[in-house]
N, C-alpha and C positions, 0 to 999 in steps of 0.2 A: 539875216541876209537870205536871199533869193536861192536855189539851186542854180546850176547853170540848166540852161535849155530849159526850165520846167519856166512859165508862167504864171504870178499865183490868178484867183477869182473873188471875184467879191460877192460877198452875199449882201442884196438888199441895198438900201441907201438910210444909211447911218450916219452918224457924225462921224462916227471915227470907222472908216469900213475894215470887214473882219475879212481878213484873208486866209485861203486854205490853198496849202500848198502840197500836190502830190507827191505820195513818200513812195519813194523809191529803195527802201530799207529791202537784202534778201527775205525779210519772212512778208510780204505780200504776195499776195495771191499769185500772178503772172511769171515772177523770176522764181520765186520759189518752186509753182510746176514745170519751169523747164530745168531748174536744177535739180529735181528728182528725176527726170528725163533720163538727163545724162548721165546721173549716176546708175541708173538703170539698165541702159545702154553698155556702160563701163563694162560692171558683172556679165552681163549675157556675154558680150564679146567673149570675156575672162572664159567663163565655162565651155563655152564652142571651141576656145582653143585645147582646154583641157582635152574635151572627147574626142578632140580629134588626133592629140597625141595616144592616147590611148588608146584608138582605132590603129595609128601605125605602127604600134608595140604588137599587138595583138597578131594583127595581119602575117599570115605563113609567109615564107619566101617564095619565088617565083619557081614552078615549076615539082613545088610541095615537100622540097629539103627546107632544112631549117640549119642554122649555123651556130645548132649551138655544141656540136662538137658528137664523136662518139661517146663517150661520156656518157650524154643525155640518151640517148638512142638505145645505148643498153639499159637505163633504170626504167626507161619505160616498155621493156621488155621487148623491145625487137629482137627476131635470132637474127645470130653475127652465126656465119661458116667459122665453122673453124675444121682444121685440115687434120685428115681422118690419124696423120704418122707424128703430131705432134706428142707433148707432153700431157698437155691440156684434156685431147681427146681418150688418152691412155687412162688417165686416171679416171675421168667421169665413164669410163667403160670400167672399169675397177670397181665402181661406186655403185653401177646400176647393176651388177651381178652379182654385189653382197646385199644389195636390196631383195633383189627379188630370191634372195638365199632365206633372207627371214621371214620364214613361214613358220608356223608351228605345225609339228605333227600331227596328226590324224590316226587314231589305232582304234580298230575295230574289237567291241568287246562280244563278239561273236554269237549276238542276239539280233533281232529282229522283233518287231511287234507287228501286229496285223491293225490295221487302220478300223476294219470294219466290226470287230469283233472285241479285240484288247489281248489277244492270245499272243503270248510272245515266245518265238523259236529261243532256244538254247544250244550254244552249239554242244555241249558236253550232256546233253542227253538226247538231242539226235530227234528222230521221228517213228516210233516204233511201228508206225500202221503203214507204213508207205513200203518198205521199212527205209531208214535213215539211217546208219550207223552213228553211235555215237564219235563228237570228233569233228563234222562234216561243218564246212562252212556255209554260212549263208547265200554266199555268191556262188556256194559250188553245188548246191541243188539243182537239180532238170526242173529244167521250162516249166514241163506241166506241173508242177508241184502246188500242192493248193493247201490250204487252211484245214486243221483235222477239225477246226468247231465250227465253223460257218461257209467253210469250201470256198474261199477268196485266193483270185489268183497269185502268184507270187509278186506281180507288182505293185501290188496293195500294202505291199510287208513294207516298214519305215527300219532302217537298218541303225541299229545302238550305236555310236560312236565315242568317243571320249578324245579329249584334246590334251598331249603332252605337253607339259611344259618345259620343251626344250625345243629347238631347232631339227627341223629333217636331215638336214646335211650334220647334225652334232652327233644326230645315233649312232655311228659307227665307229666314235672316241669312248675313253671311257670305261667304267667297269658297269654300266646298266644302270645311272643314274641319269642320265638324259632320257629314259625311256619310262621314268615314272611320271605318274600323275602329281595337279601341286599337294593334293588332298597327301598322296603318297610320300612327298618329299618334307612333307612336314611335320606328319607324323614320326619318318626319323632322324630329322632334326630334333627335334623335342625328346623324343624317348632316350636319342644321343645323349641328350643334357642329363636327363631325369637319371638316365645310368650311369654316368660319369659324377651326379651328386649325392647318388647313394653309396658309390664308390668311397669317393670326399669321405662321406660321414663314417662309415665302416671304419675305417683308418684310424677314427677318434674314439671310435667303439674296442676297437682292438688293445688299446693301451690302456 
């Protein structure tokens, strides 16, 4: 049977004429390229809606708040005031004065060395040519004071220091253990032991 609408053709004049009837099946050529068309169409639509939802996610609020609460505002580090008589402010002033309390000390081991030469002041032997008494500190020499081996002025001299291990504000606790060095404090720790296990052993020697 016929399609509707479609008329067939005849090839030739034959006995029996052969008739060819146009197929209108989706995989030829004409429905099949407008049915990738619109499936084509479909997607693009699909995705333009996508980017455009995620354009107005994105998009700041009007006037450059955002609603996402204080909350958000403090993790991304904005300063919030806060009022100088609260609790809040009392403690983080509490917190930034024992900060800036942990320092280590500084003690001067009463030498000096000369940059230019290698010569290094002592304080407990002093300067006998100038003369210097013994005793005299580095920082308490006159101005003019210069180098006995190469005559370089005092500001040449690099001043010895050594670093306690203990806090500046601890020094004034204590029986004078916050004012040693660590080389210092572990040497009597250790020697604590070393005589307290020779003690031990004595004990077992005695009997």
């Amino acid at each position: 049977m016929y399609q509707s609408g479609l008329a067939p053709r005849s090839i030739g004049t034959l006995c029996h004429p052969v008739t060819i009837r146009p197929c209108c099946h989706p995989c030829s050529s004409t429905p099949r390229v407008a049915f990738l068309r619109a499936r084509g169409q479909k997607v693009i639509g699909q995705a333009s809606s996508t980017e455009s939802e995620a354009k107005t996610e994105r998009a700041p609020a009007v006037g450059g708040l955002t609603e996402e609460g204080p909350e958000k505002e403090r993790e991304r580090g904005e300063v919030i005031q806060v009022d100088p008589d609260s609790e809040v402010a009392k403690k983080q002033e509490q917190a930034d004065r024992l900060r800036s309390a942990e320092r280590f000390m500084v003690r001067s081991t009463g030498k000096a060395l000369c940059i230019s030469c290698g010569y290094e002041y002592e304080k407990q032997k002093g300067d006998p040519e100038y003369p210097i008494t013994p005793g005299t500190e580095f920082e308490e020499l006159p101005r003019d004071w210069q180098c006995p081996v190469c005559g370089a002025a005092k500001n040449t001299f690099q001043s010895q220091a050594v670093k306690v291990a203990g806090f500046a504000e601890n020094q004034q606790y204590g029986f004078g253990g916050n004012s040693l060095t660590s080389g210092q404090k572990s040497l009597l720790i250790f020697g604590s032991l070393l005589l307290f296990f020779g003690l031990f052993l004595a004990g077992y020697l005695l009997q």
